[in-house]
C-alpha positions in Angstrom: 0.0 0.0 0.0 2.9 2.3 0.9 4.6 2.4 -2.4 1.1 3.6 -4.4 1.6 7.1 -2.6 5.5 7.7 -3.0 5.0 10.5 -4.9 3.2 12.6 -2.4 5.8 11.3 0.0 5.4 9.7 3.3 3.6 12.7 4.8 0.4 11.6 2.7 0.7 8.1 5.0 0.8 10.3 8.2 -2.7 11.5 9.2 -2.0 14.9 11.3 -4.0 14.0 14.2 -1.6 11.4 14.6 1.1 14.5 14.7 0.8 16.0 18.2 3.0 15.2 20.8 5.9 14.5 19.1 8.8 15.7 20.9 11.2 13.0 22.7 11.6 13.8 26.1 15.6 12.8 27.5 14.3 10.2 29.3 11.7 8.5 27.1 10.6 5.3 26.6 9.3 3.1 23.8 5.9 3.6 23.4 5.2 1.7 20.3 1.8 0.2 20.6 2.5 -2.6 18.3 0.6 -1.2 15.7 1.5 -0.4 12.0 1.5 3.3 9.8 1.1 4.7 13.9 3.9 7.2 15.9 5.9 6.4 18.4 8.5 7.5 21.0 11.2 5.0 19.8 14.6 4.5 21.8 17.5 5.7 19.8 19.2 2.8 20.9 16.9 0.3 19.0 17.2 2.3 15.6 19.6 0.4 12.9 21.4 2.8 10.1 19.7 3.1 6.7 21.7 0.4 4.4 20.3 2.3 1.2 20.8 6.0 2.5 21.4 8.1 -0.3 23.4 11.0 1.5 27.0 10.6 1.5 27.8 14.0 3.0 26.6 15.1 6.6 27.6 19.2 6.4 28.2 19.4 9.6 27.2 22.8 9.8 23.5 22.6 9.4 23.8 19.5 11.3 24.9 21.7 14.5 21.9 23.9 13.6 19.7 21.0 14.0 20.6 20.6 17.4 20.0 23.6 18.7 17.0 23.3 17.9 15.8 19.9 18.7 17.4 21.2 22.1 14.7 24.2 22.0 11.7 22.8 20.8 12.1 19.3 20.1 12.3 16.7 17.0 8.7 17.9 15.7 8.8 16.0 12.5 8.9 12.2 12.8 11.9 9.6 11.6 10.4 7.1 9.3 11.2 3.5 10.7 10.3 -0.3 10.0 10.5 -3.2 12.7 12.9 -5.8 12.2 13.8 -8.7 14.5 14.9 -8.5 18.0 12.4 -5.8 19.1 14.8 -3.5 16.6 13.5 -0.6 13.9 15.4 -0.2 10.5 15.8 3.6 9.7 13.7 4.8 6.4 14.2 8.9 6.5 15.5 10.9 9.2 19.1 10.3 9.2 20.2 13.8 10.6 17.5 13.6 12.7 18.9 11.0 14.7 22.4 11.7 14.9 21.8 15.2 16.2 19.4 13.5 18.4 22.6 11.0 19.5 24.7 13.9 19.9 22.4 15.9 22.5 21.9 12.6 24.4 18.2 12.1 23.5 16.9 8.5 24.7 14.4 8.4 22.6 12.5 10.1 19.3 9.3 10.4 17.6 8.9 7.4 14.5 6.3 6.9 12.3 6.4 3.2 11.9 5.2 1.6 8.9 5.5 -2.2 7.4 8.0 -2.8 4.2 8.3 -6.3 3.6 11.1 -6.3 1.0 14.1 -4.6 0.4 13.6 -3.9 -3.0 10.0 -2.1 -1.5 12.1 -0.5 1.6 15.0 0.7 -1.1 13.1 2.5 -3.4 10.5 4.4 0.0 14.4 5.3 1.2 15.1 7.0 -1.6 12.0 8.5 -3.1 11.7 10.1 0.5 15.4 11.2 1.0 14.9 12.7 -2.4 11.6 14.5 -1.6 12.5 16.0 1.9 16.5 16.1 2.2 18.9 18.6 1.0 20.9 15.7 -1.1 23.9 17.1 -3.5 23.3 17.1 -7.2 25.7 13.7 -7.1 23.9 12.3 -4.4 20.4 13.1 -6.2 21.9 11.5 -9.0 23.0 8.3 -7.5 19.4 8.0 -6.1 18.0 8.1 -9.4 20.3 5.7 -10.8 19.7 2.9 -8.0 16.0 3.5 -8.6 16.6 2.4 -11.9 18.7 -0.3 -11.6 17.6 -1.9 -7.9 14.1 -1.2 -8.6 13.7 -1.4 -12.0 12.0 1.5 -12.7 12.4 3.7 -15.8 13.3 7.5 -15.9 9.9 8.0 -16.6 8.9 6.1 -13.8 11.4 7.5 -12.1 9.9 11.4 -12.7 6.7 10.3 -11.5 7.4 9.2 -8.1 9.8 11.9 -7.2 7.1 14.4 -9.2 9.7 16.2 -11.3 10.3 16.0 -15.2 11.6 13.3 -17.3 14.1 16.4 -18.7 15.1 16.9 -15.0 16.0 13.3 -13.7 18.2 12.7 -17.4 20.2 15.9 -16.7 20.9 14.8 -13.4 21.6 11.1 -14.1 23.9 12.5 -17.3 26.3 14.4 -13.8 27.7 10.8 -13.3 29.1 10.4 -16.7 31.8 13.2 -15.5 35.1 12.2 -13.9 35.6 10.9 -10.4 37.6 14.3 -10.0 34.4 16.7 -11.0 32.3 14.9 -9.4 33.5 15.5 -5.8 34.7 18.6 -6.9 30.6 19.2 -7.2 29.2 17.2 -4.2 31.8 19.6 -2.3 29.6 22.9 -4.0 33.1 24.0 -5.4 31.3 23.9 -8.8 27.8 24.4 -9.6 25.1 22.1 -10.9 24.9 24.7 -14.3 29.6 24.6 -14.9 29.0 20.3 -14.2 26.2 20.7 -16.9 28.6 23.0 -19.3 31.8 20.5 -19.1 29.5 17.8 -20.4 29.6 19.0 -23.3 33.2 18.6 -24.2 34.1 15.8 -26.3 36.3 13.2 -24.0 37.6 13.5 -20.3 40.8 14.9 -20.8 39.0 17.9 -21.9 36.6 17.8 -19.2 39.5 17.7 -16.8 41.2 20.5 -18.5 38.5 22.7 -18.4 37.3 21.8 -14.5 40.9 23.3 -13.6 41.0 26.1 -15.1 37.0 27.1 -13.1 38.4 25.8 -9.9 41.7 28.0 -10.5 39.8 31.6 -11.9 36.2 30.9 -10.2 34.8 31.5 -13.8 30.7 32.1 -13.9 28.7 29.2 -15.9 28.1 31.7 -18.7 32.0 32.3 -18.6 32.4 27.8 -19.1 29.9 27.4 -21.6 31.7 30.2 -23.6 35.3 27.9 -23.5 32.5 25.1 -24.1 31.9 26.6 -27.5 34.9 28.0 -28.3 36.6 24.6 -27.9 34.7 23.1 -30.1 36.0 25.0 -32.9 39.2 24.8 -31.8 41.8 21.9 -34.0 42.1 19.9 -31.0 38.4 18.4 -31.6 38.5 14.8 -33.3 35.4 14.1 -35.3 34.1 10.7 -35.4 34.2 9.9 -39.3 31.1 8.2 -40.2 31.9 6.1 -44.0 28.9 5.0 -46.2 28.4 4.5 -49.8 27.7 7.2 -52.2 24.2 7.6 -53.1 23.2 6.6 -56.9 20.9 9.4 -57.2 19.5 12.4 -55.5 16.6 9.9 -54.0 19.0 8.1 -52.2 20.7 11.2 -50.6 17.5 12.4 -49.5 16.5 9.0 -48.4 19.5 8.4 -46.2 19.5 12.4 -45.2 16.0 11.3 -43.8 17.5 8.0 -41.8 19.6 10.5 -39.7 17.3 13.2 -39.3 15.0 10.6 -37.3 17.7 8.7 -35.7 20.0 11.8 -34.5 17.0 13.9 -34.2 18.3 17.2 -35.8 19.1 18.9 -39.0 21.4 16.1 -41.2 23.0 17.3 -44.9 25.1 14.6 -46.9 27.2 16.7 -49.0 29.0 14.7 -52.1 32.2 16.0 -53.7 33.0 13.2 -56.6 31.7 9.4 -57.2 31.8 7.7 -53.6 33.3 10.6 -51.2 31.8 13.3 -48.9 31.0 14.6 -45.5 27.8 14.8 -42.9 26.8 17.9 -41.7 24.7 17.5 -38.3 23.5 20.5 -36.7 23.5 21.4 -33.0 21.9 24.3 -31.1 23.5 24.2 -27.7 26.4 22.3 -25.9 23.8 20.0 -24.6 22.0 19.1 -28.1 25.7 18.2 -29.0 26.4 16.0 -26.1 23.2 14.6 -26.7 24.0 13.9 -30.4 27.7 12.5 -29.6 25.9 10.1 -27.2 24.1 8.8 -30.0 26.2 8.1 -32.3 29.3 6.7 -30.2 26.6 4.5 -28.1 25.6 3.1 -31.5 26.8 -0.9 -31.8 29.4 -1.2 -35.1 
């Protein structure tokens, strides 16, 4: 039943009369009634980590923030738990909830406990919730989105319509973890922006990527200021084309024919260009360092 109302997140299992007296006294108790999709006062020390957590960063800023006030008023919005054996709870959502919890010597804190069978079920809530209420990274979001597809088998449209963003948005985000090990902490660290990790996909290999990334974390250069090397570098000699060989057309039907194949398969503006009897060149239109990363992707994805 849970998993039919992941895209309104777990708040739409939680009815708010259910929501009052929440806060976790230091010296609290369990007061799980035994009951399912129900809050509780659950002792810290009977709470398990979250094997699928999707954070991978803890900034331990905000983290300190969170303690003051959970020290002031309180943990007012639940942790998301299941029971597991041994009279112990496996964490859902609410990670920095209970560590800051741990760290101010809270006993206990509010849950709301629900039942998840599987992994595969308690997996994708982890996620999809993480994803709808945490402040993940764009690497971290990314990561999520890729484990939904291949743990749970979902597709990025599927994808889209539990987290209740566009199928544009999760493929931009999924295309982050194409970049280099190097760029990709260099983002998850907020050294570089979403929009500069976006720009350097569009460069033709990783060298280039690399070369690029160094230069913005040495000058600080605005995203406008990266797509503009973006597009410059492309025109620059150092850019190897793929050559793409086929035969030469026997008439002006066949051009036209084959101009039409790539039009549909690349999805853009295609002219095949003949200069004597069985020799020529392609010319494939781009509009913006994205259309051509999109493009490349095509055609170097595309089996021999």
């Amino acid at each position: 039943m849970a998993k039919t109302v992941l895209g309104k997140g777990l708040n739409a299992l939680i009815q708010r009369s259910s929501m009052a007296d929440t806060t976790a006294a230091p010296g609290a108790q369990n007061s799980d009634p035994g009951q399912t999709d129900t809050i509780a006062k659950i002792e810290l020390s009977k709470i398990r980590p979250n094997p699928f957590q999707p954070r991978m960063d803890f900034d331990q800023g905000a983290l300190e923030d969170l303690k003051r006030s959970i020290l002031e008023k309180g943990v007012i919005q639940p942790i998301t738990v299941r029971r597991v054996a041994d009279g112990m709870y496996e964490l859902i959502s609410g990670e920095r909830r209970v560590r800051a919890s741990q760290d101010i010597n809270l006993k206990a804190i509010p849950a709301y406990i629900i039942e998840v069978s599987r992994d595969e079920e308690m997996l994708e809530l982890a996620l999809v919730e993480n994803l709808q209420r945490e402040h993940l990274n764009p690497i971290e979001i990314a990561i999520s989105y890729q484990r939904l597809i291949d743990e749970c088998s979902l597709t990025q449209d599927l994808v889209a319509r539990k987290i209740g963003k566009d199928r544009t948005t999760v493929t931009n985000f999924l295309r982050l973890l194409k970049l280099p090990d190097k760029i990709q902490r260099s983002l998850r660290r907020e050294e570089i922006s979403m929009g500069h990790a976006r720009a350097l996909l569009a460069l033709p290999n990783e060298s280039a990527q690399l070369r690029v990334w160094q230069k913005v974390a040495k000058e600080g250069f605005s995203v406008r200021k990266v797509e503009e090397i973006v597009r410059n570098f492309g025109a620059g000699p150092s850019v190897k084309t793929r050559e793409v060989s086929i035969p030469a057309p026997p008439q002006d039907g066949g051009v036209r024919s084959m101009e039409s194949r790539l039009r549909h398969a690349l999805g853009t503006k295609v002219q095949i260009k003949s200069s004597s009897p069985g020799k020529g060149e392609i010319v494939i239109e781009y509009y913006s360092p994205d259309d051509l990363e999109r493009i490349i992707e095509i055609v170097t994805d595309r089996k021999e």
